[in-house]
N, C-alpha and C positions, 0 to 999 in steps of 0.2 A: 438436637435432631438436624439432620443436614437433608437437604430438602436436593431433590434434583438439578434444580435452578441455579444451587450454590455449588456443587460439582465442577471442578475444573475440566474441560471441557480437550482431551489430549490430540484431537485431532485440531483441533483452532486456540493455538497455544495464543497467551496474548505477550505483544510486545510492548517494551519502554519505550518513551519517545526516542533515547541513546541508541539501542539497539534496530531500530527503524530508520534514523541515521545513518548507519553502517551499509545498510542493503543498497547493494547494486540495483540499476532500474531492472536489471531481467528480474533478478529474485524478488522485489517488491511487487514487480505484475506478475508472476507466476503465483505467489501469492495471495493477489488482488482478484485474480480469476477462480481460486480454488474455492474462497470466500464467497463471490457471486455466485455458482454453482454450490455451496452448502444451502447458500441463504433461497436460489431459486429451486432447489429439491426440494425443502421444506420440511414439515414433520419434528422444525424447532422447538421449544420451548419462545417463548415473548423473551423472556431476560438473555438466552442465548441468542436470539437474533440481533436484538439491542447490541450487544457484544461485536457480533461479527459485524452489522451494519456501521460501529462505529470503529473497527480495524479496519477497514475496507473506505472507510473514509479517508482512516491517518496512509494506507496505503495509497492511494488515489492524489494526495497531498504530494507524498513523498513524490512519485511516479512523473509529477506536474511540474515541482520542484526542477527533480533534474532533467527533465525535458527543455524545460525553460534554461538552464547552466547551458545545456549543449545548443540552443538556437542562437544565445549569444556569445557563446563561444565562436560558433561559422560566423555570426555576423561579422565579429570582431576580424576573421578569416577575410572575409568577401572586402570588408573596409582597407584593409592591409593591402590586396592585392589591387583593387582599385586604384590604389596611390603609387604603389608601385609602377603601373602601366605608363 
């Protein structure tokens, strides 16, 4: 018997870590906000929220990740031009 809970869920597909990987910072927060907005409508299931609360984590990960790539990337900019002057 498959129970609601266990239904794969088409509108909050879940991702591999590989495939979460891949995503460009737009597309990780575009779907990091879609996530916040299911989970603040509400009217989940507990196991589907679980779900989204913990993509929305790995997305927020990802999101931090490469914000962090690109603040040291300008650093490494700003240290270059520095030395150059």
């Amino acid at each position: 018997m498959t129970t609601p809970a266990s239904r794969p869920d088409p509108d909050a597909p879940a991702q591999s870590t590989l495939d979460l990987e891949a995503e460009s910072f737009e597309a990780a927060y575009q779907r990091l906000e879609e996530v916040a907005q299911r989970l603040e409508a509400g009217g989940l299931t507990l196991e589907e929220s679980v779900s989204l609360y913990e993509e929305g984590m790995r997305l927020a990960e990802r999101c931090q990740a490469l914000l962090g790539d690109v603040e040291q990337r300008i650093e490494t900019l700003r240290q270059r031009a520095n030395g150059a002057q």
